[in-house]
ROTORKE-632619 format. One record per residue (C-alpha): x, y, z; residue in three letters. Coordinates in pm, whole numbers, padded with zeros to 5 digits, always signed. Example, Ala and Ser with C-alpha at 12.3 -4.5 7.8 and 13.67 -1.06 7.14 Angstrom:
<nodes>
+01230-00450+00780ALA
+01367-00106+00714SER
</nodes>
This chain:
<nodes>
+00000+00000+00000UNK
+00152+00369-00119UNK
+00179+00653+00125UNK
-00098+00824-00102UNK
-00327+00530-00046UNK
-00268+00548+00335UNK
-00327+00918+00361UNK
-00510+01062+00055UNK
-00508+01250-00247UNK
-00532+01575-00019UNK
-00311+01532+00255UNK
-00036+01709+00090UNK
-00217+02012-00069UNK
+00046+02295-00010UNK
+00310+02087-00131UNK
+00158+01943-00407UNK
+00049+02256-00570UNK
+00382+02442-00511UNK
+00528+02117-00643UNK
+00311+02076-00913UNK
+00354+02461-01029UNK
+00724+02455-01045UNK
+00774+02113-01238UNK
+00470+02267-01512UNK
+00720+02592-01508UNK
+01028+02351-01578UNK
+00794+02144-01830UNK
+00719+02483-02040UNK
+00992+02540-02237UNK
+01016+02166-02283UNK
+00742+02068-02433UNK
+00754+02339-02643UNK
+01124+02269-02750UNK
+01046+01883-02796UNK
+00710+01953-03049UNK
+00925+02184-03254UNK
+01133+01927-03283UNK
+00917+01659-03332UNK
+00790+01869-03689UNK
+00407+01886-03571UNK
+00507+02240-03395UNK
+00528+02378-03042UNK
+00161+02338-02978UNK
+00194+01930-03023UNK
+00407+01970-02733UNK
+00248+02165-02504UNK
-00099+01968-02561UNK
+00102+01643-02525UNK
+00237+01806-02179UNK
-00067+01889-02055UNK
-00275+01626-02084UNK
+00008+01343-02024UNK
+00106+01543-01732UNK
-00292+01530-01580UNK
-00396+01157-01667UNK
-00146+00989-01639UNK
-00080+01141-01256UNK
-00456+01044-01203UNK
-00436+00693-01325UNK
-00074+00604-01317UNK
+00149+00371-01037UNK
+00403+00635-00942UNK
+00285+00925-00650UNK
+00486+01203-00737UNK
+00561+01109-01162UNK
+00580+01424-01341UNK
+00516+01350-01692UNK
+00523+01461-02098UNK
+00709+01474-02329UNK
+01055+01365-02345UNK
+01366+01355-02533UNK
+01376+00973-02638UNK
+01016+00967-02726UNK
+01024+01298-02897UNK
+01360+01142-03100UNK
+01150+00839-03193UNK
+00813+01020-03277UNK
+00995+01255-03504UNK
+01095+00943-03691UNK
+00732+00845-03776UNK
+00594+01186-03847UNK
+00892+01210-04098UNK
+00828+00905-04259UNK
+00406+00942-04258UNK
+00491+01294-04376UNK
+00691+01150-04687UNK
+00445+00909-04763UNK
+00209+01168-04785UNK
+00398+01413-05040UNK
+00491+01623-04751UNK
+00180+01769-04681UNK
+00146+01745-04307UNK
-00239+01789-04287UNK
-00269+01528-04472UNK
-00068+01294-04273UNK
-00167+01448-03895UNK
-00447+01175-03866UNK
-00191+00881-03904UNK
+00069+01053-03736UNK
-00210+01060-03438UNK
-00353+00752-03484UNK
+00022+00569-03461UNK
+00038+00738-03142UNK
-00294+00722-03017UNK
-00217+00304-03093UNK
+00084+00366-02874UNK
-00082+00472-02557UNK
-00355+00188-02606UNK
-00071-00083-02628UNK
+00073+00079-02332UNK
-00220+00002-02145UNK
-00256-00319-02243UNK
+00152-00402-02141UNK
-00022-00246-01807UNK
-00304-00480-01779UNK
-00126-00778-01845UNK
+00182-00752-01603UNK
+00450-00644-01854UNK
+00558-00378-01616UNK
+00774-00588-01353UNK
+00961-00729-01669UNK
+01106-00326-01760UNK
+01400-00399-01515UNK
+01550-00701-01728UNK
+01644-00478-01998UNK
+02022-00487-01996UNK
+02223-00176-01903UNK
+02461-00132-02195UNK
+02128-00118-02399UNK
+01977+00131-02223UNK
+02328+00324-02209UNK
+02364+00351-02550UNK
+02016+00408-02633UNK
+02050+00706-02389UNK
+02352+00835-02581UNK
+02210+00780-02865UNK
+01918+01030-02873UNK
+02167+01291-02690UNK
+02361+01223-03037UNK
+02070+01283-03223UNK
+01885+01573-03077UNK
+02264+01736-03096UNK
+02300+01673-03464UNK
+01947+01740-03590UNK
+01962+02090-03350UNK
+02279+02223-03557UNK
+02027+02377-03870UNK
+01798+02576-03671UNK
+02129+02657-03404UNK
+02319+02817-03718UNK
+01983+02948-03834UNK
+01949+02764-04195UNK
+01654+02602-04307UNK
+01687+02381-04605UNK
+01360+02488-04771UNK
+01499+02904-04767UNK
+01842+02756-04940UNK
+01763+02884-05285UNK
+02092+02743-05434UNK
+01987+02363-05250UNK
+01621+02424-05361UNK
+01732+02464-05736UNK
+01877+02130-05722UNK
+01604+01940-05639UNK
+01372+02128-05888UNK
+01399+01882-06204UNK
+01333+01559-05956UNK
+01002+01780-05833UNK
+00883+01814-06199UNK
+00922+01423-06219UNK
+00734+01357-05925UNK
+00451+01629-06027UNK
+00445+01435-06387UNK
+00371+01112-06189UNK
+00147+01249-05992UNK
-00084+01355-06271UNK
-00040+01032-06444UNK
-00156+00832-06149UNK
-00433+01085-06137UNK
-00522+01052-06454UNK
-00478+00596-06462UNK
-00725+00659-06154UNK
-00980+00857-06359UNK
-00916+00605-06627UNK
-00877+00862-06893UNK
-00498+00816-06947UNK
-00461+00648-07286UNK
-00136+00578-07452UNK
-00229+00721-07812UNK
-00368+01021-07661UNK
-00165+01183-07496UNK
-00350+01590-07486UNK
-00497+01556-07160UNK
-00185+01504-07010UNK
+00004+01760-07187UNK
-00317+02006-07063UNK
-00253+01911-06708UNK
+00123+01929-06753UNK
+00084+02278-06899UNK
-00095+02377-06628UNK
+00140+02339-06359UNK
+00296+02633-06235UNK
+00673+02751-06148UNK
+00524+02794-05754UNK
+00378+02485-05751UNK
+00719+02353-05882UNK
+00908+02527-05637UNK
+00724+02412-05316UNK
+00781+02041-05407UNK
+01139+02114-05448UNK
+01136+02262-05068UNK
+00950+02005-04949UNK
+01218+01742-05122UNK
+01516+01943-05001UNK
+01354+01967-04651UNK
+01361+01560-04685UNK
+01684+01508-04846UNK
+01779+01724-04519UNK
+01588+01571-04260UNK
+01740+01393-03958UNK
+02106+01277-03845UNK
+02213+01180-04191UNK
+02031+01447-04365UNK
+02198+01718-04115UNK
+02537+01583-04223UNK
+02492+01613-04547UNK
+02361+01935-04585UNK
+02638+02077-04300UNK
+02845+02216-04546UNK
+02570+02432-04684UNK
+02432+02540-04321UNK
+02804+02651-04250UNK
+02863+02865-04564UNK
+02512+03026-04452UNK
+02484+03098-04113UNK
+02233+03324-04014UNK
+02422+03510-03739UNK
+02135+03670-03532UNK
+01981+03302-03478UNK
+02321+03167-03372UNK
+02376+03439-03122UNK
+02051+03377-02969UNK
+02070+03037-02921UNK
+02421+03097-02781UNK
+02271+03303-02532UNK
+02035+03076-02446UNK
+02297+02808-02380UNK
+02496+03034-02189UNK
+02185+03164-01906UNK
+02088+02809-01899UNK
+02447+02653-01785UNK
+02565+03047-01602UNK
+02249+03074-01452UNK
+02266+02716-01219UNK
+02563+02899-01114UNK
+02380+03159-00910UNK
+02086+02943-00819UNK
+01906+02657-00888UNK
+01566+02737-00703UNK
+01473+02890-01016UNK
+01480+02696-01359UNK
+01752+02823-01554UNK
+01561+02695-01855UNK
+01296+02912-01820UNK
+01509+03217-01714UNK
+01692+03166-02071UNK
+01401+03091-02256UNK
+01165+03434-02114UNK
+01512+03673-02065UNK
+01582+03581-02443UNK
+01210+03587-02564UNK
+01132+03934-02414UNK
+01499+04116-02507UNK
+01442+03989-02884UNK
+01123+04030-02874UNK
+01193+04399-02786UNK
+01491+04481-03009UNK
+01254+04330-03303UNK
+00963+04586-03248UNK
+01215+04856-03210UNK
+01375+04760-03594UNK
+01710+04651-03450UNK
+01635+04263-03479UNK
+01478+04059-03683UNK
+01414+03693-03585UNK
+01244+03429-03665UNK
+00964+03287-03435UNK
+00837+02933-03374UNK
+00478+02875-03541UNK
+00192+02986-03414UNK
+00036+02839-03128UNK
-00331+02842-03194UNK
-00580+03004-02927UNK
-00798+02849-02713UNK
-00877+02497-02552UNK
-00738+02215-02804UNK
-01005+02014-02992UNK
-01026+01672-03052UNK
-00893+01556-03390UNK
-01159+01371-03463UNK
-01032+01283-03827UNK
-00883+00997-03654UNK
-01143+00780-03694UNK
-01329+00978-03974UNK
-01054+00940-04172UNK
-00854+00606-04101UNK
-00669+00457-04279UNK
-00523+00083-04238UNK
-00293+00065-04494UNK
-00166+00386-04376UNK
-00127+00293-04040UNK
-00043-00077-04095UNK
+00366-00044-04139UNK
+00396+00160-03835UNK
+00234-00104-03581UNK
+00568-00205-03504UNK
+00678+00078-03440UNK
+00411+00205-03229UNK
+00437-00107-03039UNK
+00806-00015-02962UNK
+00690+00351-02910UNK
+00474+00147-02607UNK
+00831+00011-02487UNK
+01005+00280-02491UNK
+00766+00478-02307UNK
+00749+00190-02053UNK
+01109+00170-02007UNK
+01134+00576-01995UNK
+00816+00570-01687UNK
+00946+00271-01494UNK
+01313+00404-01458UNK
+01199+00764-01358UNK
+01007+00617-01132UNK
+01267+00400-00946UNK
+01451+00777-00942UNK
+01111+00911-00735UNK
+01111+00568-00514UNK
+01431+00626-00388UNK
+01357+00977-00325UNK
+01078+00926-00145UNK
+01146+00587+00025UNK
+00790+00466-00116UNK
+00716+00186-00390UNK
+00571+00257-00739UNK
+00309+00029-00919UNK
+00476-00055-01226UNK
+00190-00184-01393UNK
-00111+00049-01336UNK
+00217+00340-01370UNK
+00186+00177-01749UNK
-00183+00175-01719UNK
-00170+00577-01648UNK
+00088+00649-01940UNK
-00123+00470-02149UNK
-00392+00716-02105UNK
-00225+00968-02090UNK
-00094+00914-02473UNK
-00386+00795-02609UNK
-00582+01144-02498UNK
-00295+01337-02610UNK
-00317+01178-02947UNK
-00670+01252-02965UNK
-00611+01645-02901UNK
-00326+01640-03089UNK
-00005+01616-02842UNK
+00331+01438-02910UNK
+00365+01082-02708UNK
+00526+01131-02394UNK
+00613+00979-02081UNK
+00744+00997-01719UNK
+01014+01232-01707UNK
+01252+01245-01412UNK
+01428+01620-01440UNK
+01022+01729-01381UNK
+00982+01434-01098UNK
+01258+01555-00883UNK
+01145+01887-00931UNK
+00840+01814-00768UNK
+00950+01591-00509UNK
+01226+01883-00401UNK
+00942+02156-00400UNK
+00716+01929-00187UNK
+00530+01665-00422UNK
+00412+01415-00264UNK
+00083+01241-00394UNK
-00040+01282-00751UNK
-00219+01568-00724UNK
+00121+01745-00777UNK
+00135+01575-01136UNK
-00242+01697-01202UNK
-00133+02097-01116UNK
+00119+02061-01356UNK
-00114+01981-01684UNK
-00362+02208-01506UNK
-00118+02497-01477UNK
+00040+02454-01868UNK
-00315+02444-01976UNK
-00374+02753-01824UNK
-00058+02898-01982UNK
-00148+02764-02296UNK
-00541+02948-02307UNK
-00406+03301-02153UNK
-00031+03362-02336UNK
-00050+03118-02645UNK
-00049+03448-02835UNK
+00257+03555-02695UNK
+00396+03198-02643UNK
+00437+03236-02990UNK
+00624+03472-03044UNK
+00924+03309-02864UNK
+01258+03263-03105UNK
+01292+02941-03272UNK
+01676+02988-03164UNK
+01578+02983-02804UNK
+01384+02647-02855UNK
+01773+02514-03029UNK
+01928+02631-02763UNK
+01706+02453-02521UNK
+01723+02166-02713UNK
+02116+02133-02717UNK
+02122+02156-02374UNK
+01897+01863-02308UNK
+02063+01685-02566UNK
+02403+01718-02390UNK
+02214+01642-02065UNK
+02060+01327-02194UNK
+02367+01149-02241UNK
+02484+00861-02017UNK
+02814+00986-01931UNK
+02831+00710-01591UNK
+02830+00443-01897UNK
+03065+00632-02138UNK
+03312+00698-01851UNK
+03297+00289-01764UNK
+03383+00190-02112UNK
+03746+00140-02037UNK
+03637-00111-01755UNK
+03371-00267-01913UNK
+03355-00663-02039UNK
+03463-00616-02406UNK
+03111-00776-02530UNK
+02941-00533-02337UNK
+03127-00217-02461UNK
+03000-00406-02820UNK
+02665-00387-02769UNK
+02645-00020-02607UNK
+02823+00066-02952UNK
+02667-00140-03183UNK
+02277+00039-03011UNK
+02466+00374-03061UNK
+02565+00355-03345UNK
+02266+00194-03533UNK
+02002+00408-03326UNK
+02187+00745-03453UNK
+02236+00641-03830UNK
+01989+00400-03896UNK
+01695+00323-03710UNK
+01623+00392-03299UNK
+01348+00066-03253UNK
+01544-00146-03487UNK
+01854-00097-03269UNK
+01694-00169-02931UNK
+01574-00469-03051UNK
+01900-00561-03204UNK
+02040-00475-02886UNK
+01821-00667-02688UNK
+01910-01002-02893UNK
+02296-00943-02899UNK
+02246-00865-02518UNK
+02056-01170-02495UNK
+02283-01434-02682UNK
+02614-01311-02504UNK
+02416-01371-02174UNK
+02307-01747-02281UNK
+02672-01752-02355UNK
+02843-01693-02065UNK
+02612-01876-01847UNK
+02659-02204-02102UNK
+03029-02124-02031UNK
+02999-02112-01690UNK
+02787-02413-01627UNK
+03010-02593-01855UNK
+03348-02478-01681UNK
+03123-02615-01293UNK
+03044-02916-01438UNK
+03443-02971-01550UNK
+03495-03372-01602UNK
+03781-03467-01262UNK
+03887-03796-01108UNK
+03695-03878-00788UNK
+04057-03828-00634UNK
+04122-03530-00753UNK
+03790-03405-00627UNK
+03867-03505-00301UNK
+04221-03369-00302UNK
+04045-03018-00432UNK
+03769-03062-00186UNK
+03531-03033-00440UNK
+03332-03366-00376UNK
+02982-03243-00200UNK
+03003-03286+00165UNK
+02716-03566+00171UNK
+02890-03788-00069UNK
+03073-03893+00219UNK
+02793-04144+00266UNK
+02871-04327-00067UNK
+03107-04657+00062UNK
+03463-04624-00179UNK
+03372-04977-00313UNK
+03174-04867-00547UNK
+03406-04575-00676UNK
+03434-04760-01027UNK
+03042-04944-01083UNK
+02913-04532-00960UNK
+02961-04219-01186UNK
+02858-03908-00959UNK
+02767-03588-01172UNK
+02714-03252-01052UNK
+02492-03018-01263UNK
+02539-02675-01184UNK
+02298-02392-01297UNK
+01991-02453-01562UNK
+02027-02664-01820UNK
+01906-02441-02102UNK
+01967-02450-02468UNK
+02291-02296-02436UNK
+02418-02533-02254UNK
+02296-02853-02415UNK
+02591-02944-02640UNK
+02838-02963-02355UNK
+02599-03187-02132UNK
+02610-03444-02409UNK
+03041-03384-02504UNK
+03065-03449-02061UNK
+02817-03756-02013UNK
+03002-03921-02316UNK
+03277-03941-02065UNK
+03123-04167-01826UNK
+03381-04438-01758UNK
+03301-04785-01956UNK
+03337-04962-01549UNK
+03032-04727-01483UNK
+02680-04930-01389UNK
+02529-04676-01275UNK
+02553-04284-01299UNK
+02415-04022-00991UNK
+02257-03697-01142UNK
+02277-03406-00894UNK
+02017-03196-00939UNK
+02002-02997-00687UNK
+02189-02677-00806UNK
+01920-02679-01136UNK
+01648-02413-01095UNK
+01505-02460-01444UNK
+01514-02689-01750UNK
+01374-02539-02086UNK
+01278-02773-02344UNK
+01598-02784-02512UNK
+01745-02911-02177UNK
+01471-03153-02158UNK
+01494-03368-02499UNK
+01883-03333-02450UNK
+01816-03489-02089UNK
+01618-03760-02262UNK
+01847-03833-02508UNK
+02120-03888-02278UNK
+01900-04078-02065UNK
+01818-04276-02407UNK
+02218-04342-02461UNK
+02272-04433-02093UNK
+02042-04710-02114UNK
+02177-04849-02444UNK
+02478-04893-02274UNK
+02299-05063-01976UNK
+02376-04779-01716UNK
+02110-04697-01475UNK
+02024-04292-01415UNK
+01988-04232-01067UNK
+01798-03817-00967UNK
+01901-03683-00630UNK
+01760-03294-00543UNK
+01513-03268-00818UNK
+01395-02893-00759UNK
+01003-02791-00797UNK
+01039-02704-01211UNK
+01224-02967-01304UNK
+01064-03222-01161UNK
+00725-03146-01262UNK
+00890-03099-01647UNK
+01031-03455-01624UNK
+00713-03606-01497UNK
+00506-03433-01721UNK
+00690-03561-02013UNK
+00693-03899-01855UNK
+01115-03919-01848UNK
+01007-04033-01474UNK
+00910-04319-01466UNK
+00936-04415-01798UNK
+01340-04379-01823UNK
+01420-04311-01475UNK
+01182-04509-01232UNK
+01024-04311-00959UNK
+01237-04545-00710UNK
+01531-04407-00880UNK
+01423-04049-00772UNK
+01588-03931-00426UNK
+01513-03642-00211UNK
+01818-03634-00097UNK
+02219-03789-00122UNK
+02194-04042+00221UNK
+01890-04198+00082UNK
+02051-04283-00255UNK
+02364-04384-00090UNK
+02158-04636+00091UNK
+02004-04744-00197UNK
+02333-04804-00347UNK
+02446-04987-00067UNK
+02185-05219-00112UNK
+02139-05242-00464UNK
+02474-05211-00680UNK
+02687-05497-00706UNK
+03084-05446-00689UNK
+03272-05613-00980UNK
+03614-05495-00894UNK
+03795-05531-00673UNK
+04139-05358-00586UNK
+04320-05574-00734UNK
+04166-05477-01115UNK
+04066-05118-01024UNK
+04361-04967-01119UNK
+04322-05113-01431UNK
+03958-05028-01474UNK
+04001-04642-01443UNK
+03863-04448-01167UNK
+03496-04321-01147UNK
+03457-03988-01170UNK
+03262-03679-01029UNK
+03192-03370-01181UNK
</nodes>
C-alpha cells in the first residue's frame, strides 16, 4: 500500500500545488522545445504536456511522476511523423491523422503491457542497452539541432532548392499520371490531356515540391550531415547568437541558483529582449509557429478518416513507441522511489501512461512519458501524492489558453538552444566513462545500439540490442555451467575438496560401478551441447551414474529432450540414471513428459544424497575389486 493510499489525495495540498507549479514551469519550455522538434510544432508539445502530465498522474502507479514529453520519445516520434509525412507528399495535414492515430495506438498498447503484467519485466532490460540508447538520442537531438542553431533552413536555401527542382517536376508528372490511370482517362495514343494538365502546372507549384524534397533530403542525423556544409557557408548570425545566449543563461544561470529553472530564465530573458529589439527595428528573428488560441479540440479525423494501410507499417513501431515509453516511466520512477522511500506500481504506472498518450493523441499532443528532471522537481518543492502531477497539466493548460499568443512569439533559436542543452544532458556519461572497464562484449553492444540508433533506425537498434544482449548472456552462463560441471577424477575431487560434503555417505567400493555428476545452474539450450560432449565421458566400469540436481532451478525444453536423449544413450549402454535434489520445475517438467518413470523409475528419484547412498548400498553390485581397479580407471565426479 503507497503513502498516497494510506493518507489521501489531499493530505499534501500545499506541497503538491507548489510542487506541481514549479515542475509545469520547468515542463514549459520543454514541451515546447520537444514539439518543434518533433515537426508537428510547439503546440503538439504543449498539448502532449498537458494532458500526459494530468492523466497519467490520475491513473498512473508512481505518487509524485511528473510526466510529458521527453527527449527519447520525442527522438523516436519525429521518426514516424517524418516518414508518414513523406508518404504523404509532404503535406502534413494530410498525414496528422496517421501521425495521431500511430500514437494514439501507442498509448492503447501501453495500457494493455499495463493490464497484463509487462511492467515488472522493464527492469531485465540490460544496461549497456539502455546506455547507449540514452547516448544515442543525446547524439541525435545534438545533430538534428545544428540547422535551426546556425539558423538555416533547407527549404529558404535557394541554391539547394534549385537542385532538387527537375526531380520535383518528375514527381509532379507522376502524380498527374496516377491521377489521370485513376480517372481512367490516361490512354497511350492520346496523350493531350496530359500535356493540358502538364501545362498547367505552375513555377510555384514547382518550387514548393522542391522545398519540401530538399527539406527531406535534409531531414534527420544523416540528412543534417549532409547538408552541413551548406548550413556553415550560410549561417544566419542573429539566430546563432541567440541560441548561444540561451545556452549560456541556462548553464551560467545554475551557477547563481538553482531554485529557479535556468531553462525558463533563458528561454523568457531571451524571448522578451528579442522580442523587444525586433519591435524597435534593430532585430529581426524568426519565431516558432503559431500556437493556436484556445482549448485544443479533438482531432476527430482519426477515426473519420482512417486509414489501415496507412497505419499498418507503423504497428511495429508504435508497439516499440509502447516500450520505450514503458522503459522511460518505470526508470523515472525507481529515481522518485528512492527519493521518497515509497514503492511505485509498475503496472497500473503503465496503465496511467497509457492514457495519458492515447488522450494526447486525440487532441493532438506528441507521445510522452514519465520524465525524471520534472519528478525531482516536484518531489524537491514538496510533491508528494499525484495531485502534484495533475497541477502541472492544469497549470500549462492555463498557460497555454491566456499567453499562447505571446507563447508564440518566442525565437525558434531559443527552442535550439534549449534543445542542445537537453541533448548534452541526456547522455549517459556514468556508462561512457565505464567503457574502459567494461567486459569487451558489453562495450560491443552499447556501440553497436549507438551507433545503429543514430544512423539507422532507434526501434530497430533496441531490438538488435536486446538479442545481442541476450545471446552473449546465454553464452556466458553455457560457459559457466560448462566450466562447474568440468569432467575430474573422484581423487582429484577429493584432493580439491570439491566432492559435495554428503557424498561422504557413498562406501569407496563402489568408486568404479558409480559415476557421480554434478549439474550446476539450468540446463538451457545454451548449454545442451556440452551436457552431451561431458556424459560421453562416463567411464566404460560405470553401472550406474548419480545426477545431482540440486543446483538446477530450471530446464527449458531444449534441456529436456537433451536430458532424454542422454538418458536414451545411458540405457543403451545398460547404465542406470539415478535423480538426487530434483527442484520444484524440473521435476514437474520430467514427470510431465513422462522421463520419470518411464526412463528413470520413480524409485530411482531421491530427495536427498543419504537416501541414494543407501540405496546403493543395497542395490549395486561391486565387480572390482582392488586388485583390477587400477586397471579399470577411476569413477569420476563432476
Amino acid at each position: 500500500m503507497t503513502d498516497e493510499k494510506k493518507t489521501g489525495m489531499f493530505s499534501n495540498i500545499k506541497g503538491d500545488l507548489f510542487g506541481g507549479l514549479t515542475a509545469g514551469i520547468v515542463a514549459l519550455p520543454l514541451a515546447l522545445a520537444f514539439g518543434l522538434s518533433s515537426g508537428l510544432g510547439p503546440d503538439a508539445g504543449l498539448y502532449g504536456a498537458i494532458f500526459i502530465a494530468f492523466f497519467a498522474a490520475l491513473f498512473g502507479g508512481t505518487n509524485t511522476q511528473i510526466s510529458g514529453p521527453t527527449a527519447p520519445m520525442t527522438a523516436v516520434s519525429m521518426v514516424i511523423i517524418a516518414g508518414i509525412v513523406q508518404a504523404n507528399n509532404g503535406n502534413i495535414e494530410q498525414a496528422l491523422p496517421a501521425i495521431l492515430t500511430v500514437f494514439l495506438l501507442a498509448g492503447l498498447i501501453l495500457v494493455g503491457l499495463g493490464l497484463i503484467g509487462v511492467g515488472r519485466y522493464i527492469k531485465y532490460i540490460p544496461y549497456p542497452v539502455v546506455s547507449g540508447f540514452m547516448t544515442a538520442i543525446g547524439v541525435i537531438i545534438l545533430i538534428t539541432q545544428v540547422l535551426p542553431f546556425l539558423g538555416y533552413y533547407p527549404k529558404e536555401d535557394a541554391a539547394l532548392v534549385k537542385q532538387f527542382k527537375p526531380q520535383a517536376e518528375e514527381v509532379l508528372f507522376d502524380k498527374i499520371l496516377k491521377e489521370e490511370a485513376g480517372e481512367g482517362i490516361l490512354v497511350l495514343e492520346d496523350f493531350q490531356e496530359t500535356l493540358k494538365r502538364t501545362s498547367q502546372v505552375t513555377e510555384a507549384e514547382i518550387m514548393t515540391e522542391a522545398q519540401t524534397l530538399a527539406a527531406d533530403h535534409a531531414s534527420g542525423v544523416v540528412g543534417a550531415l549532409r547538408v552541413l556544409g551548406s548550413a556553415l557557408k550560410n549561417i544566419n548570425y542573429t539566430e546563432l547568437i541567440l541560441a548561444l545566449l540561451t545556452i549560456f543563461i541556462i548553464y551560467g544561470f545554475k551557477r547563481i541558483t538553482t531554485a529557479v529553472p535556468s531553462t525558463l530564465v533563458a528561454l523568457l530573458v531571451v524571448s522578451a529582449g528579442a522580442y523587444i529589439l525586433q519591435m524597435n527595428g534593430s532585430l529581426n528573428y524568426r519565431p516558432i509557429p503559431t500556437i493556436p488560441a484556445g482549448f485544443p479540440m479533438p482531432k476527430w479525423e482519426i477515426f473519420t478518416n482512417f486509414s489501415f494501410a496507412q497505419v499498418s507499417p507503423y504497428i511495429v513501431t508504435a508497439f516499440s513507441l509502447a516500450m520505450l515509453g514503458a522503459i522511460d516511466s518505470l526508470l523515472t520512477s525507481l529515481v522518485a522511489d528512492n527519493m521518497t522511500k515509497t514503492k511505485h506500481n509498475p503496472n497500473q504506472e503503465l496503465i496511467g501512461q497509457g492514457i495519458g498518450n492515447s488522450i494526447a493523441a486525440i487532441f493532438g499532443g506528441i507521445p510522452g512519458a514519465g520524465a525524471t528532471i520534472r519528478t525531482v522537481v516536484n518531489i524537491q518543492s514538496g510533491g508528494k501524492t499525484r495531485l502534484s502531477g495533475m497541477v502541472a497539466g492544469v497549470l500549462l493548460l492555463f498557460i497555454l489558453l491566456a499567453l499562447g499568443p505571446i507563447a508564440s512569439q518566442i525565437p525558434a533559436a531559443v527552442l535550439a538552444g534549449i534543445l542542445i542543452t537537453v541533448g548534452i544532458g541526456v547522455m549517459d556519461y556514468k556508462g561512457l566513462g565505464a567503457l574502459k572497464n567494461m567486459p569487451r562484449e558489453e562495450i560491443f553492444v552499447m556501440m553497436v545500439v549507438l551507433v545503429l540508433s543514430v544512423f539507422w533506425n532507434l526501434v530497430y537498434a533496441v531490438g538488435i540490442g536486446l538479442v545481442l544482449a541476450a545471446l552473449i548472456f546465454m553464452k556466458k552462463m553455457a560457459d559457466i555451467t560448462a566450466q562447474e560441471s568440468e569432467i575430474k577424477k573422484l581423487k582429484d575431487h577429493t584432493e580439491d575438496k570439491k566432492l559435495w560434503m554428503d557424498e561422504s555417505a557413498l562406501s569407496e567400493r563402489f568408486k568404479e560401478e558409480v559415476y557421480l555428476k554434478h549439474l550446476n545452474g539450468p540446463l538451457f539450450f545454451g548449454f545442451t551441447n556440452d551436457f552431451q560432449d561431458l556424459m560421453t565421458q562416463i567411464p566404460a566400469t560405470a553401472s550406474h551414474v548419480v545426477i545431482r540436481m540440486r543446483r538446477v532451478p530450471y530446464i527449458d525444453q531444449s534441456g529436456l529432450f537433451t536430458m532424454e536423449d542422454v538418458l536414451i544413450d545411458l540405457e543403451n549402454k545398460d547404465i542406470t540414471p539415478l535423480f538426487v535434489g530434483l527442484q520444484e520445475q524440473p521435476k514437474f517438467l520430467l514427470e510431465r513428459f513422462g522421463v520419470i518413470p518411464d526412463l528413470v523409475p520413480e524409485n530411482n528419484v531421491f530427495k536427498d544424497f543419504y537416501d541414494c547412498a543407501k540405496w546403493i548400498e543395497e542395490n549395486v553390485e561391486d565387480h572390482y575389486n582392488d586388485d583390477n581397479s587400477s586397471k579399470s580407471g577411476d569413477v569420476v565426479a563432476s
